[in-house]
C-alpha positions in Angstrom: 0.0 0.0 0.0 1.6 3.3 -1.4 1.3 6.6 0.8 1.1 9.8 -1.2 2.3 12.7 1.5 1.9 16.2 0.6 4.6 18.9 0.5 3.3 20.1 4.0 3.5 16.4 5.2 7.2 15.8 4.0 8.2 19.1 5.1 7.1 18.3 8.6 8.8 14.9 8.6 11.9 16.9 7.7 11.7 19.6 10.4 11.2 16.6 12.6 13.9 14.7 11.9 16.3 18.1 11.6 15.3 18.6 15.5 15.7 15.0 15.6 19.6 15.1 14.2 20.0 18.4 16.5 19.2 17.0 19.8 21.3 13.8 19.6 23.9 16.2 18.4 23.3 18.2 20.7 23.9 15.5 23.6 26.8 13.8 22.1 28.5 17.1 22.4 27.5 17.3 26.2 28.7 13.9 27.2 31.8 14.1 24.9 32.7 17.6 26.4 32.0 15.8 30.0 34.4 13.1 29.4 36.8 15.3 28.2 36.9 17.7 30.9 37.2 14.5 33.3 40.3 13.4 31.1 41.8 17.1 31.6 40.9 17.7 35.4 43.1 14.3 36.0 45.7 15.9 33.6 45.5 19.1 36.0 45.5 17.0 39.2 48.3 15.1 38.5 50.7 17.8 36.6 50.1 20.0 39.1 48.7 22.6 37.3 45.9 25.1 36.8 43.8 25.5 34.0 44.5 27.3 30.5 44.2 27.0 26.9 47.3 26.5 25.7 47.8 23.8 28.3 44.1 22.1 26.8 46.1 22.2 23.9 49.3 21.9 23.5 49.8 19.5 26.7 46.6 18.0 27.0 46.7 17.5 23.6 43.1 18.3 22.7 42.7 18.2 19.1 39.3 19.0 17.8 38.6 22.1 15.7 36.2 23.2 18.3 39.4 23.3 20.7 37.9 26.8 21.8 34.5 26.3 22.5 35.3 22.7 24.1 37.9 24.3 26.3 35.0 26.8 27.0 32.2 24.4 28.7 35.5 22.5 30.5 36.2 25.9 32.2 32.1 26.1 32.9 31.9 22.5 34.2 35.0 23.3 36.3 33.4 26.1 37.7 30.2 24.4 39.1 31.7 21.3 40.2 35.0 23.7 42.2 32.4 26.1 43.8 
């Protein structure tokens, strides 16, 4: 049995799935960026050292061209969890 869907119909599957795609995104990001900031606070612990960028980078080793904004939400996570 075929199903004919209007443009409206196909448009909202789209949008749907789009929100879909966005939220699992969306999480993946968080719980990578948790593990992450785990990896580095143990980094910290153990060198000895406070937080900063170049460390994330260049002795951490983080990699990922969204070295910045990952290296951001650390800082935030850090934050809450040192208050």
């Amino acid at each position: 049995m075929k199903v004919y869907l209007k443009d409206d119909e196909w448009a909202l599957i789209r949008k749907l799935r789009a929100e879909k795609a966005a939220a699992e995104k969306a999480e993946e990001f968080r719980m990578s960026t948790a593990e992450t900031a785990a990896q580095f606070f143990r980094y910290l612990d153990q060198a000895g050292m406070g937080p900063s960028f170049s460390e994330f980078v260049n002795g951490f080793g983080y990699e990922g061209e969204d070295g910045k904004l990952v290296y951001e939400h650390v800082l935030q996570l850090r934050a809450v969890l040192w208050k």
